[in-house]
Phi, psi and omega in degrees: 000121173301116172275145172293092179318142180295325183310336192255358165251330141350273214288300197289357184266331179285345196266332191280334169272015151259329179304328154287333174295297174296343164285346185263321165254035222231316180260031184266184227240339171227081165275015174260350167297143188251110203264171184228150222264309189287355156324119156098355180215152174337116170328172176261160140317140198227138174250063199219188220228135207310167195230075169084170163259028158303154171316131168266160189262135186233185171257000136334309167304313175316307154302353198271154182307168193084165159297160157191139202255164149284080170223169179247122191245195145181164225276334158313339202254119177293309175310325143340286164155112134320314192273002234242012160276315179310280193329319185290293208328279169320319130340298192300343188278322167109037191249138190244114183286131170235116161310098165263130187269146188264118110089004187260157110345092205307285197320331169304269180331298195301315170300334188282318150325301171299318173306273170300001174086154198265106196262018210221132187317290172236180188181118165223165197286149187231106148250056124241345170080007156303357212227335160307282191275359166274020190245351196059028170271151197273318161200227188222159331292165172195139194227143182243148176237110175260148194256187182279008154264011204104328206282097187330084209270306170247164143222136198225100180285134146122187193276125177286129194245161180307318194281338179275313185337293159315285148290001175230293185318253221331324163285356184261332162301331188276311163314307197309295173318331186074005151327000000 
């Protein structure tokens, strides 16, 4: 009986096995989504440092009863903004916002604000970007939805559009809400 060299079963077999990994990730229900591990449990801890003479934002807040979102922008980031007329909207609603600043320049951040208007309750500076990343963020922007235990419901990377609004916050705002 002949035996089969491993060189010649190698390839097809690496080629079937990334082919199921990509078919597998191919069916998820969003496969442009990036999901988190932190869905269903308590925010992380946050360490960061005042913004300017804005309200600062703590994890106090977090706790307090209602919804409430969470994002992280900077002034730097052109998708930042793009979403940040979405954000005043949401905000004029009584949705109550906390600015986390990314990786910025206080002066930055502050102009960007003073140009474009303040949609955040509170708001303070991650300038080492610890707080990003123990939050599981990806870049900027990214906003998260919390409910009146803390608890994380959504994290939704990229810039919010009328269409994320539509299909993601608001139902996720509704949950949050226990609705």
């Amino acid at each position: 009986m002949a035996r089969i060299p491993l060189l010649m079963i190698a390839p097809p077999a690496l080629f079937l096995g990334l082919a199921a990994l990509f078919y597998a990730g191919m069916q998820r229900e969003d496969p442009d989504a990036l999901p988190s591990s932190l869905t269903g449990q308590a925010a992380p801890q946050m360490e960061l440092t005042p913004l300017g003479d804005y309200p600062e934002f703590t994890r106090d807040l977090l706790d307090e009863p209602g919804v409430k979102m969470v994002n992280i922008w900077a002034s730097w980031c052109a998708p930042c903004r793009v979403e940040h007329p979405n954000l005043i909207a949401l905000a004029e609603e009584g949705i109550p916002i906390y600015g986390v600043n990314y990786k910025d320049k206080p002066d930055n951040a502050i102009g960007f604000l003073q140009e474009l208007g303040n949609p955040f309750a509170a708001v303070s500076a991650d300038a080492s970007g610890r707080m990003a990343l123990e939050w599981g963020a990806y870049g900027v922007p990214e906003t998260y939805v919390i409910d009146g235990e803390g608890q994380i419901v959504l994290r939704f990377a990229g810039p919010i559009t009328q269409r994320v609004i539509e299909a993601q916050i608001r139902p996720a705002l509704a949950q949050a809400a226990g609705s």
